[in-house]
N, C-alpha and C positions, 0 to 999 in steps of 0.2 A: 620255527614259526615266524612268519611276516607280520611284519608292521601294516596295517592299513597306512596312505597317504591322507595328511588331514587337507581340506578344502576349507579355506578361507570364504569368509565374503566378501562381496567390492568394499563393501564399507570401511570392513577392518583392515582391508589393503591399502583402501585410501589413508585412514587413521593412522597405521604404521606408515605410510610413506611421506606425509604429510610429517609428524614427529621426526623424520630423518632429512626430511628439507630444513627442517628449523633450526636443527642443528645444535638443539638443547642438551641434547645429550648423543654419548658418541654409540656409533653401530654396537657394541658390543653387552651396552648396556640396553638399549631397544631390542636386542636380541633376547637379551636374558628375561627383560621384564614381559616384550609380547611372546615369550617362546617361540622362536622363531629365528632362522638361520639367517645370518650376516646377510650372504650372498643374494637370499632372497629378496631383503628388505631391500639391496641395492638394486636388484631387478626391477621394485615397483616405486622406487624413486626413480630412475632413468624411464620409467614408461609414465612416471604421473608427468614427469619435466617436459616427456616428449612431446604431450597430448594437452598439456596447457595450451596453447597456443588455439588448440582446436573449440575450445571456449569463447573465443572471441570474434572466431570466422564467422560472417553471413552469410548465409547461403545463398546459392543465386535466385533472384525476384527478388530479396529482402523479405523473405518468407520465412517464416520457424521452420526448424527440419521437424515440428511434432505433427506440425498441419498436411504434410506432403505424407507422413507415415500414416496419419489416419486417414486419408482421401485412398490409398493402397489398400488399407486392410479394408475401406468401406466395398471399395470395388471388388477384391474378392470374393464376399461376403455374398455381395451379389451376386457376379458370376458362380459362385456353388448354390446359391439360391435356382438361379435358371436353372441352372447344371441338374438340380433334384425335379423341377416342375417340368423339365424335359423327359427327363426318365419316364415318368410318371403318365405322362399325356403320353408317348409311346408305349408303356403297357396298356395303358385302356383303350389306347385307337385301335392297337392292332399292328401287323403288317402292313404299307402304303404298297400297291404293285401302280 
């Protein structure tokens, strides 16, 4: 019989990885207390260390990267908007010859 794989959240990867930056206590007790294997907890400290840095970039304009994400999703929104009232005006028009 197999183990299922457990699935973390970001959260609690941040929170274990964050605990093993701080270095209060060593890999093998973070291990024991979050359940969780050495190696892994070293995986999401080397990827929390990596990705700092990416906290502090501006992006180009001096824009938030949230305002660029929702100006995308506004625009698809509406391109499937068209996308449906298109459809729609070519079933009731009919065939154009």
């Amino acid at each position: 019989m197999s183990k299922k794989r457990k699935r973390h959240s970001a959260e609690f990867k941040a929170k274990v990885a964050l605990e093993a930056i701080k270095g209060v206590q060593t890999l093998q007790q973070l291990a024991k207390d979050f359940q969780v294997h050495p190696t892994q907890i070293t995986m999401w400290k080397k990827q929390v260390s990596s990705q700092v840095a990416e906290l502090f970039k501006r992006p180009p304009g001096g824009r938030a990267g949230g305002v660029a994400e929702d100006e995308l999703r506004q625009a698809y929104e509406k391109i499937g908007r068209l996308d449906v009232e298109l459809d729609w005006l070519k079933k009731k028009v009919g065939p154009v010859y």
